[in-house]
C-alpha positions in Angstrom: 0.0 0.0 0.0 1.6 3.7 -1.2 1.1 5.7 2.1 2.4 8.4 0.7 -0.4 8.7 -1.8 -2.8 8.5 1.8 -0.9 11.2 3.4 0.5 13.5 0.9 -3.0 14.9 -0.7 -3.7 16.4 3.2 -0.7 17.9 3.9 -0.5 19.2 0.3 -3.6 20.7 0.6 -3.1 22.4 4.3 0.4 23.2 2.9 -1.7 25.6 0.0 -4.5 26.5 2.2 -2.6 27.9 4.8 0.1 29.8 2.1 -3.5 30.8 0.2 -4.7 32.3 3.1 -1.9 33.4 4.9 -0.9 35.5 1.1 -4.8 36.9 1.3 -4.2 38.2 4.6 -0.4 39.8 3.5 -2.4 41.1 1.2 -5.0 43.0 2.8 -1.9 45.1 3.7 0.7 44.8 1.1 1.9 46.2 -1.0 1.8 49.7 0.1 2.2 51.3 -2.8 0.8 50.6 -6.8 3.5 47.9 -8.7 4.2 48.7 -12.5 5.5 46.5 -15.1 6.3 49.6 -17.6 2.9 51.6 -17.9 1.4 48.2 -16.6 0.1 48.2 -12.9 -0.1 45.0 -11.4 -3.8 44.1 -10.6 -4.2 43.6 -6.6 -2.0 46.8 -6.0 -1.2 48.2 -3.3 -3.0 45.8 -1.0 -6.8 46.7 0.2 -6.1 48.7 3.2 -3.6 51.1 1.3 -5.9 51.4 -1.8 -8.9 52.2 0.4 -7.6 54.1 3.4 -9.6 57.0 2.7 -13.1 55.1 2.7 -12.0 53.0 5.8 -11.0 56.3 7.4 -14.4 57.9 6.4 -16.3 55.0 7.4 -14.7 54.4 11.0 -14.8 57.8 11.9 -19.0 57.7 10.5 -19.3 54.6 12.8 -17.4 55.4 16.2 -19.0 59.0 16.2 -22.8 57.6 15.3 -22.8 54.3 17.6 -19.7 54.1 20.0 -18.7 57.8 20.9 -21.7 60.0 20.1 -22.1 63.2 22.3 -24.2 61.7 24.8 -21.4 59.5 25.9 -18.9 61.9 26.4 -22.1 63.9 28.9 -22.7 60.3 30.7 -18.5 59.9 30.9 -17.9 63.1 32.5 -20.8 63.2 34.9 -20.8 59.4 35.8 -20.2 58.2 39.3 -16.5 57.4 38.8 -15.7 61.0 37.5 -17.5 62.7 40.1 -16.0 61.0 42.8 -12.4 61.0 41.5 -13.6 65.6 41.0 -14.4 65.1 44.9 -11.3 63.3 46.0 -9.1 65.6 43.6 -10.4 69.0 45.0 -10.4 67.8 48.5 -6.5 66.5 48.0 -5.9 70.4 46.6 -7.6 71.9 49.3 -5.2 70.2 52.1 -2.4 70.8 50.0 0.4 72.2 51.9 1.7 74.1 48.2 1.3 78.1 48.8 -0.9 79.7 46.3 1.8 81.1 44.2 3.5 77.6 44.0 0.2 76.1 42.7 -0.4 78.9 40.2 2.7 79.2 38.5 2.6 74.7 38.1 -0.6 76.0 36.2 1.1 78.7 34.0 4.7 80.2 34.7 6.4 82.8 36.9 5.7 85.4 34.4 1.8 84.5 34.0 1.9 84.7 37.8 3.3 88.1 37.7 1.4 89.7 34.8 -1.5 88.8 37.1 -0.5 89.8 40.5 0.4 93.0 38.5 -2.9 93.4 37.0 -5.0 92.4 40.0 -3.3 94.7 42.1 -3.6 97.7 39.1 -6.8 96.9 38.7 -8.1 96.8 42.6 -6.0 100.1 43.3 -8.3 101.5 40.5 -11.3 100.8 42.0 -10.6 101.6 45.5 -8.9 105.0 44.2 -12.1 105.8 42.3 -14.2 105.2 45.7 -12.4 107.7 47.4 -13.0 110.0 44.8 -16.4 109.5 45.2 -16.5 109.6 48.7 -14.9 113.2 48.6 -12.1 111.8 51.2 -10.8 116.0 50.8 -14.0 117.3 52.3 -14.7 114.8 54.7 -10.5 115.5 56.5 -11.1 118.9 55.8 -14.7 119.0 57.9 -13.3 117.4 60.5 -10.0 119.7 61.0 -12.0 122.2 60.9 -14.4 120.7 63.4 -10.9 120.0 65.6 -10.2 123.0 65.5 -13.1 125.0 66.6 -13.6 122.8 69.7 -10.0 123.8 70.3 -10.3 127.7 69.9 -13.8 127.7 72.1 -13.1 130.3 74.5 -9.9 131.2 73.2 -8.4 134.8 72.6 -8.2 133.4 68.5 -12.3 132.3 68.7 -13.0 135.6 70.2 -11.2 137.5 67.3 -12.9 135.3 64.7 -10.4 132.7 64.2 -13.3 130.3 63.5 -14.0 132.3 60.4 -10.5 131.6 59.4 -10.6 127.9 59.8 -13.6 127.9 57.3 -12.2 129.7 55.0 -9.4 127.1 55.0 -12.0 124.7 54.4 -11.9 124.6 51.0 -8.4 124.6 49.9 -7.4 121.8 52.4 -10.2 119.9 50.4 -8.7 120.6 47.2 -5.2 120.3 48.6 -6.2 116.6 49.5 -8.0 115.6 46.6 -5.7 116.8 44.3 -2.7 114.7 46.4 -4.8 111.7 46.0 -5.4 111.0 43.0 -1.8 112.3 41.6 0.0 110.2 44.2 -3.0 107.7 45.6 -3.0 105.0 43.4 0.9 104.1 43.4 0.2 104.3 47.2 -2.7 102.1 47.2 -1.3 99.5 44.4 2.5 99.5 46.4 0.1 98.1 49.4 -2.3 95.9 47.7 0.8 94.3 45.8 1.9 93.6 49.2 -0.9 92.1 50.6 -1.5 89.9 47.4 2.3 88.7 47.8 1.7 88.0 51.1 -1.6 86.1 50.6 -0.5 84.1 47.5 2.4 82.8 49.8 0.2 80.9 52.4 -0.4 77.1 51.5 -3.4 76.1 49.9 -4.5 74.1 53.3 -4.1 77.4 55.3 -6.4 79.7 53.2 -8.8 76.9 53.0 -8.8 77.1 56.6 -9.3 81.1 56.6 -12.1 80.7 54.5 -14.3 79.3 57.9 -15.3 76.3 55.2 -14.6 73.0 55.5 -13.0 70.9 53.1 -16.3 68.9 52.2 -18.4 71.7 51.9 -15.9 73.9 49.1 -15.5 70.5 47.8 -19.5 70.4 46.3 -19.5 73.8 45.8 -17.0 73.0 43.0 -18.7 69.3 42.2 -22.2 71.5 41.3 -20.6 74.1 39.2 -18.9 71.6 37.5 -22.0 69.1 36.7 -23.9 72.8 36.0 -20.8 73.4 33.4 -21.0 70.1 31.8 -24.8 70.1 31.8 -25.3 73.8 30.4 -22.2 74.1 28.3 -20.3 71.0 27.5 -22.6 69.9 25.0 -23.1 73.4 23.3 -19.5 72.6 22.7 -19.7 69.2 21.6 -21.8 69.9 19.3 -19.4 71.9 17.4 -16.6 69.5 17.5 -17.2 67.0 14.7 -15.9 63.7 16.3 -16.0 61.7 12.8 -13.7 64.0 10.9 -11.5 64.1 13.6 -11.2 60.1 13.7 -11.3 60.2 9.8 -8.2 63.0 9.8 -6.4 61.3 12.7 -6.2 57.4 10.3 -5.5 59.9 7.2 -2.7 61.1 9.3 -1.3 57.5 10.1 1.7 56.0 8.2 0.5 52.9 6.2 2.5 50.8 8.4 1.8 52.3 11.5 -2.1 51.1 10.5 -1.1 48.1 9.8 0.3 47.9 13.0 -2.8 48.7 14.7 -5.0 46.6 13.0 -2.5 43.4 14.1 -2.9 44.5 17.6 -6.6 44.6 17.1 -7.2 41.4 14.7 -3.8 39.6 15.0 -5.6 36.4 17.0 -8.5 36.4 13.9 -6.2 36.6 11.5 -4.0 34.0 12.5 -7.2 31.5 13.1 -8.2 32.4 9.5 -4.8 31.1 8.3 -4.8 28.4 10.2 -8.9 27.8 8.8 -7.2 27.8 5.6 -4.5 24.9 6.6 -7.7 23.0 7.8 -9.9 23.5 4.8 -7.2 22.7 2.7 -6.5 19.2 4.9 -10.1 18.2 5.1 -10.0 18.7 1.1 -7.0 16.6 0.9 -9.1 13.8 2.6 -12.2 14.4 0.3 -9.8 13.7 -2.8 -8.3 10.6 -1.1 -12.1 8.7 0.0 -13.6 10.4 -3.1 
């Protein structure tokens, strides 16, 4: 009995179903790039995935935006349990942090974003406190009470007799002017050099400390911040969403991809299927073998 004609038609046949398949599969990937005998391109190139990058990209950035990361998701993601809860344990971690103010601000930006604003907060409060004063006519109100002083003092006195409380009066006025004109010539440098101070000095305390100053507990600043941020996701998140078009950023994003660096991903993805359909191929092609040999 010729056993080879018993065993060879098998293993023949997995030998070309596995190499069939196992070329279909190179081939969904390679070549990159269109082969040309001459003017002559070779049917089959570049492989599938090259050739039709731009449809798969259209078509996987059409899918995951419409059914696996639609607006909606990205509202459940950011407001679900887990989120929240890691938002609570963050801000409460900041909030007994033992970094000053400044320290925190300037991880967040740099030293001169820290100073532009200490600059500009203190500008801009010395602004507004100089314009009070204005308004409260700081001049007239030291200038009634001098003279107010000074006509308690002169009661009974040689000067009062001889009108000196005329006198004062009629200094009434120019002191006020005197004063209002010094302050707001020389009030706001005064009033920003001391604000600038203060600011320094508050920005320098640790976050735990001002926390502490603020007479609220940890807890309680803690879902004050958790509500505006589930009112800011609620209100305005999606407003925003909806101008972000999710499928041409996915669709730009694989355009973007080097051919091989797709390929890669799609192995990571598929590699397991793909090796089972080659190895479906080597086992079609056996079972075939054995067909041939009963048949």
């Amino acid at each position: 009995m010729n056993y080879l004609s018993i065993i060879l038609p098998p293993i023949i046949g997995a030998i070309i179903g596995y190499i069939t398949n196992w070329l279909a599969v190179k081939m969904l990937f390679r070549p990159l790039k269109p082969v040309k005998i001459g003017k002559f391109k070779l049917p089959f190139t570049p492989g599938l995935i090259p050739k039709s990058k731009p449809r798969l990209a259209k078509a996987l950035g059409t899918t995951i935006s419409n059914n696996l990361l639609n607006n909606d998701d990205f509202i459940s993601a950011l407001l679900s349990e887990d989120s929240l809860h890691t938002l609570n344990k963050t801000v409460e971690n900041y909030l007994s942090s033992d970094t000053s103010l400044k320290d925190s601000l300037i991880s967040y930006s740099s030293d001169e974003t820290y100073d532009t604003l200490l600059q500009f907060s203190s500008d801009k409060i010395s602004s507004i406190v100089l314009q009070k004063l204005n308004e409260r006519n700081i001049g007239r109100i030291v200038s009634e009470q001098i003279q107010k002083v000074a006509s308690e003092k002169m009661k009974g006195s040689l000067i009062g007799l001889l009108g000196g409380n005329s006198i004062i009066s009629s200094l009434g006025e120019p002191i006020e002017k005197s004063i209002n004109n010094y302050i707001s010539e020389n009030g706001k440098p005064m009033i920003q050099e001391m604000i600038l101070e203060e600011l320094s000095s508050f920005t320098t305390k640790s976050i735990a400390e001002l926390t502490s100053e603020t007479n609220l507990n940890n807890l309680k600043l803690s879902d004050i911040i958790t509500q505006v941020y589930i009112k800011f996701v609620t209100t305005k998140v999606y407003s925003l969403l909806e101008h972000i078009n999710i499928s041409s950023i996915i669709e730009n994003k694989i355009m973007e991809m080097d051919l091989l660096d797709l390929e890669k991903l799609i192995l990571s993805v598929m590699k397991n299927e793909l090796t089972a359909l080659v190895n479906l191929g080597a086992l079609i092609g056996f079972i075939l073998g054995l067909f041939n040999i009963l048949f």
